[in-house]
LORO-874411 format. One line per 4 residues: number of its first residue (from 1); for each residue x, y, z of C-alpha. Coordinates in Angstrom, 1 decimal. Example, Ala and Ser with C-alpha at 12.3 -4.5 7.8 and 13.67 -1.06 7.14 Angstrom:
<rs>
1> 12.3:-4.5:7.8 ~ 13.7:-1.1:7.1
</rs>
This chain:
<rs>
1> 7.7:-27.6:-25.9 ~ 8.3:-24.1:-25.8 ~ 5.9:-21.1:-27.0 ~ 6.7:-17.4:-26.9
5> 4.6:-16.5:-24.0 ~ 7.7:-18.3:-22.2 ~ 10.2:-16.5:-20.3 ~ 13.9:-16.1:-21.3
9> 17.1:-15.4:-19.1 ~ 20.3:-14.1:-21.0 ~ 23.0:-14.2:-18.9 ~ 25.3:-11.9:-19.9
13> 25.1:-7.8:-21.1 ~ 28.1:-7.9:-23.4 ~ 27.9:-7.8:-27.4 ~ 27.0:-11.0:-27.5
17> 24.5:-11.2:-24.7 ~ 22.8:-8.2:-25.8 ~ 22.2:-9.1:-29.6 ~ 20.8:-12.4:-28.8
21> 18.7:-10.5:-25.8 ~ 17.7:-8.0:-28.8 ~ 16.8:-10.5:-31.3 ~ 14.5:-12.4:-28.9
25> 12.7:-9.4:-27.1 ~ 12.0:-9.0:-31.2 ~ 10.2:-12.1:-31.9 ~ 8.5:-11.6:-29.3
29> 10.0:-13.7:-26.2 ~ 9.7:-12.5:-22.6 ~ 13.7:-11.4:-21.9 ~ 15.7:-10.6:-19.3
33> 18.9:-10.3:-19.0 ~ 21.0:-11.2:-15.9 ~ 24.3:-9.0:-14.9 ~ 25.7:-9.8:-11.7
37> 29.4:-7.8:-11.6 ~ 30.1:-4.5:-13.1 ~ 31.0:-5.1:-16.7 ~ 34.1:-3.7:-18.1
41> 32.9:-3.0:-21.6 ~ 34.5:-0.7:-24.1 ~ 32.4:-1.1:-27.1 ~ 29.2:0.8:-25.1
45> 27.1:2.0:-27.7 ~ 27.1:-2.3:-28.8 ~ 25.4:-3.5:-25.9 ~ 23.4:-2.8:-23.3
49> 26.3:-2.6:-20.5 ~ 25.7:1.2:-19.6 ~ 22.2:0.4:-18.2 ~ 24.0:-1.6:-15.4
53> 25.9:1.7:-13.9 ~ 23.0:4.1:-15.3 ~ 19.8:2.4:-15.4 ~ 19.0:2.4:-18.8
57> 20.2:2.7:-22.2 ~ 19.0:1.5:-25.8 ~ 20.6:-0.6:-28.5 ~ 19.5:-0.1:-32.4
61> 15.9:1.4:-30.3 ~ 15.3:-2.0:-28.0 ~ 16.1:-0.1:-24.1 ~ 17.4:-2.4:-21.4
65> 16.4:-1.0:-17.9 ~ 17.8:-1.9:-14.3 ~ 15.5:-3.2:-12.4 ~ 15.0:-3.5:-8.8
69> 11.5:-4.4:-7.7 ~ 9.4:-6.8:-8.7 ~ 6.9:-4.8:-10.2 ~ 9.4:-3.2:-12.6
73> 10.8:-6.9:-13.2 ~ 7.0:-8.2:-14.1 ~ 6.3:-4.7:-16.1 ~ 9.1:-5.7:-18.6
77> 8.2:-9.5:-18.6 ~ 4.8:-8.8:-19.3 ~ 4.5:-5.6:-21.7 ~ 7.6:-6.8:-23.4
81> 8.3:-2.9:-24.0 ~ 11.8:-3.2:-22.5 ~ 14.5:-5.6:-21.5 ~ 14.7:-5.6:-17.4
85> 18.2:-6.5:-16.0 ~ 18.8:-8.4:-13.0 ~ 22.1:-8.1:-10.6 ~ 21.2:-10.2:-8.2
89> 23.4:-13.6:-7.8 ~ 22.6:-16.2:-10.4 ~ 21.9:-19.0:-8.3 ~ 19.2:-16.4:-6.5
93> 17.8:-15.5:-10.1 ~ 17.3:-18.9:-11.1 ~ 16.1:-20.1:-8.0 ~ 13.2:-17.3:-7.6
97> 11.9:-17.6:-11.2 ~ 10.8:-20.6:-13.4 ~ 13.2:-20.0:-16.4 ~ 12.0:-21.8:-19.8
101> 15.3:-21.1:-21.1 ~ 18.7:-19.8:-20.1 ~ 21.0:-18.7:-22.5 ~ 24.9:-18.1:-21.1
105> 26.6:-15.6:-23.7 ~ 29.6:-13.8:-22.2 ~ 31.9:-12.0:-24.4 ~ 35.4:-13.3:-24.7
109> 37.4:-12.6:-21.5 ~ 34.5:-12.4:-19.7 ~ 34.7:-14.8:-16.5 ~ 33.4:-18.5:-16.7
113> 29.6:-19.3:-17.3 ~ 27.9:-21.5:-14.4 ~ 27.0:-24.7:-15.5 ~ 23.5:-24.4:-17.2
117> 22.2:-28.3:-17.4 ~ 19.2:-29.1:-15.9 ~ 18.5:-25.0:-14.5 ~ 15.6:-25.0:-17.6
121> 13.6:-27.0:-20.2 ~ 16.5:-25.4:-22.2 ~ 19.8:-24.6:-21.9 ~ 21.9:-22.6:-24.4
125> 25.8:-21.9:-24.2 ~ 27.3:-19.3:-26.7 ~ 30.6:-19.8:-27.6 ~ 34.0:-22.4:-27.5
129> 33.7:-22.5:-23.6 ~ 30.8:-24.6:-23.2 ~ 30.1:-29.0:-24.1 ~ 26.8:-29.3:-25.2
133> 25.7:-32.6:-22.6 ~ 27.6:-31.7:-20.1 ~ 27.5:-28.0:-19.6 ~ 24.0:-26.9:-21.5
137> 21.9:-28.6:-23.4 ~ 23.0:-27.1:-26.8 ~ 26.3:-24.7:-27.9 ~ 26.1:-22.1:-30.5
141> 29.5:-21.6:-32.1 ~ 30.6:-18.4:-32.3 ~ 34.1:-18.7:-33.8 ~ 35.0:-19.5:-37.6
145> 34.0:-20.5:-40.1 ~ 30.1:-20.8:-39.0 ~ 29.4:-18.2:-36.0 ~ 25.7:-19.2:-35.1
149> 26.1:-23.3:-35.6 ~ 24.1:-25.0:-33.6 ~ 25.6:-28.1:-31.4 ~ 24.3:-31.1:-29.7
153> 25.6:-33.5:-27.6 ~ 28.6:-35.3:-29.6 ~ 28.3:-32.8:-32.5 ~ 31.9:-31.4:-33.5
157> 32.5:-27.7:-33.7 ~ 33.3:-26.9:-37.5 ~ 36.9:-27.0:-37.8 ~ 38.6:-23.5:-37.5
161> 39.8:-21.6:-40.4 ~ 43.9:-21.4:-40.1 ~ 44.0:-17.3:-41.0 ~ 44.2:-13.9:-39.8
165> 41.5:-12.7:-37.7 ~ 40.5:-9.8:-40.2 ~ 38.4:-8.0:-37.3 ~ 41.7:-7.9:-35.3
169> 43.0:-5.9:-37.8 ~ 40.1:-3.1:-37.7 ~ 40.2:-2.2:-34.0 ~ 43.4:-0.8:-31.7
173> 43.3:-0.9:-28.2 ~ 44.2:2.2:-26.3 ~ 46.1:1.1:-23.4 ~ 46.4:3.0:-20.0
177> 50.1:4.0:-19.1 ~ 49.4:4.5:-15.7 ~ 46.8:3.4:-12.8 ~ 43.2:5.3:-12.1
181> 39.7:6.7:-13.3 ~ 39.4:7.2:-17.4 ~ 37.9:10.6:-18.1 ~ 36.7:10.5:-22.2
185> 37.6:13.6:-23.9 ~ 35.7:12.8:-26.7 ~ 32.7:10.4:-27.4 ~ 32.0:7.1:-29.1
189> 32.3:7.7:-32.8 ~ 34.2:10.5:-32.9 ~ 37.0:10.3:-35.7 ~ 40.5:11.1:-34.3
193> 43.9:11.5:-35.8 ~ 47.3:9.9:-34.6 ~ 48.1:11.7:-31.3 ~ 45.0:13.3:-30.4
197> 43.7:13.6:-26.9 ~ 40.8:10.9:-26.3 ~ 41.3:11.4:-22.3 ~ 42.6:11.5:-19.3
201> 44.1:9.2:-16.2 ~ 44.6:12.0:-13.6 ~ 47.0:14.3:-15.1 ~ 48.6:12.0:-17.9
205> 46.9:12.3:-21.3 ~ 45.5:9.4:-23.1 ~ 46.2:10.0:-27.2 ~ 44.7:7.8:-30.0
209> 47.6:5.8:-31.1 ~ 46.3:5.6:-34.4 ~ 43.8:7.5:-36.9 ~ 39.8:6.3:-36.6
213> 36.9:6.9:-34.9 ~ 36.6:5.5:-31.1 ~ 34.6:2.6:-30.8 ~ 35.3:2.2:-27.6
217> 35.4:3.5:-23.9 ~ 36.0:2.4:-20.4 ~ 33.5:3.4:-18.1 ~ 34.7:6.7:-15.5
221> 33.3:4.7:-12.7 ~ 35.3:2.1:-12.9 ~ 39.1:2.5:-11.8 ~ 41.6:0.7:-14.6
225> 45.3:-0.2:-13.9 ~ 48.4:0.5:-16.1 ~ 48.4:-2.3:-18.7 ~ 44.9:-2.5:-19.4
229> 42.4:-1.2:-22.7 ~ 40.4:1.7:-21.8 ~ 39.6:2.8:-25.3 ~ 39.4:1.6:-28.8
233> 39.8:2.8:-32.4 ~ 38.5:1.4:-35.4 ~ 40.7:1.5:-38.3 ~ 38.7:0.2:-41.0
237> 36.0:3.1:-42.7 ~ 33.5:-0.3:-42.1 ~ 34.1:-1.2:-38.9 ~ 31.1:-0.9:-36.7
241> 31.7:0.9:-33.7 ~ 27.6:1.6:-33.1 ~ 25.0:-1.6:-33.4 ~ 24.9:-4.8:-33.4
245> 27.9:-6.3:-35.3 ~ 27.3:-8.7:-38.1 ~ 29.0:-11.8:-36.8 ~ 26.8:-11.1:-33.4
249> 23.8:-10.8:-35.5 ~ 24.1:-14.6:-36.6 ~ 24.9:-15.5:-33.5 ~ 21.8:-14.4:-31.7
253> 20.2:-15.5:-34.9 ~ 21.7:-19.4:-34.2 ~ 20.1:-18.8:-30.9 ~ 16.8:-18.1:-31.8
257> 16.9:-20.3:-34.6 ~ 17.8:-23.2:-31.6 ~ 14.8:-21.9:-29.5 ~ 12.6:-22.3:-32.5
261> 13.3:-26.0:-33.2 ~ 12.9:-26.9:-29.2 ~ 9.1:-25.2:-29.9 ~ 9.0:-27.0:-32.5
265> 9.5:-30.2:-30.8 ~ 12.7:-30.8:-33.9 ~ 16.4:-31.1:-32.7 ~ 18.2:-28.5:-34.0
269> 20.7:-29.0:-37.0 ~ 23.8:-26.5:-37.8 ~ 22.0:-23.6:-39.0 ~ 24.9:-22.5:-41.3
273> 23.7:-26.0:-43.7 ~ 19.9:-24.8:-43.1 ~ 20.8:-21.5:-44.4 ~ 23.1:-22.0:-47.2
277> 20.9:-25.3:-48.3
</rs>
């Protein structure tokens, strides 16, 4: 059984890796979190991404810090005062550390998770792209109508609502109309108007398409081609465009909610029926 002087690996340093990273760090887990490619991120200031190309960086006052020897790896494990990421390979990472849990929580588009079964005591897979069995030991749904659900083997993911995603409606991509570096104009949270400058690719100007405030930006180090997002507005006066986001916050809580029934020695149930029971 598990106890919290054991050691976590989040793989993942999106929105969703970072909340349940966050959470756990909170109630007091030893966390790390494992980033092995440069993450195209735009919503920054909602995860700990930025630390991957800059070393460090905080989310809601939890900082995640590269780290690149093993004392700086231990000095986060053991003083829990931040979160060190790793970007060496995952096979490496797993292989030179005994993980009590790995939790794979990529954000949607994000490249295929490894298969987790049998790489811990636990295994946790965090969204529709994992079988709990055959890829980790347990799935937390993400999607629906029951984001933070925990599955088992042979549990079936609670049926999909048949609407519009409302959070769709809230953000706008800003989409690059030419190939190169993105140079911000303006920050994250800054409220623009139709047509205003937000940056540039070279010498063509990126505009806001639409009036919000910018929730999100692609990184300058990173070169984007024509066709793809490198910003974001939020339409909605609610939207978050700083934080942790609410339906992340359930999902990391599904996750520690899992881990706390494995210490427990009790198989986890859905914890939407624990919570609303």
């Amino acid at each position: 059984m598990m106890n919290k002087e054991k050691c976590l690996l989040v793989c993942g340093a999106g929105e969703r890796g970072s909340a349940v990273a966050r959470r756990l760090l909170g109630e007091g887990y030893a966390v790390v979190l494992h980033q092995e490619t440069a993450p195209r991120i735009l919503r920054r200031r909602m995860c700990f991404a930025d630390a991957w190309f800059d070393g460090a960086t905080t989310l809601g006052a939890v900082e995640a810090r590269l780290v690149r020897s093993p004392k700086d790896f231990l000095c986060g494990m053991q003083t829990r005062q931040f979160i060190p990421i790793l970007l060496r390979p995952f096979a490496e990472v797993v292989e030179r550390w005994p993980w009590d849990a790995i939790i794979a929580a990529p954000d949607p588009g994000d490249r295929p998770s490894p298969r987790l079964v049998d790489l811990a005591e636990l295994t946790i897979g965090v969204g529709s792209g994992f079988v709990a069995g055959a890829d980790c030991d347990l799935v937390v749904w993400t999607e629906e109508p029951d984001p933070g659900a925990v599955l088992r083997a042979g549990d079936t993911p609670p049926q999909r609502r048949i609407e519009y995603d409302r959070r769709a409606l809230e953000y706008w991509d800003v989409i690059a109309p030419v190939d190169g570096a993105f140079a911000a104009a303006q920050p994250i949270g800054a409220k623009v108007a139709a047509g205003d400058l937000i940056g540039r690719i070279g010498d063509t100007a990126i505009r806001a398409p639409v009036a919000g405030r910018i929730s999100g930006l692609a990184r300058p180090d990173l070169a984007c081609l024509a066709g793809m997002p490198v910003g974001e507005i939020a339409t909605a006066e609610a939207a978050p465009v700083v934080g942790v986001g609410e339906r992340n916050k359930l999902i990391a809580r599904g996750v520690s909610f899992a881990i706390e029934m494995e210490a427990h020695g009790f198989a986890p149930v859905a914890i939407g029926a624990r919570f609303r029971g």
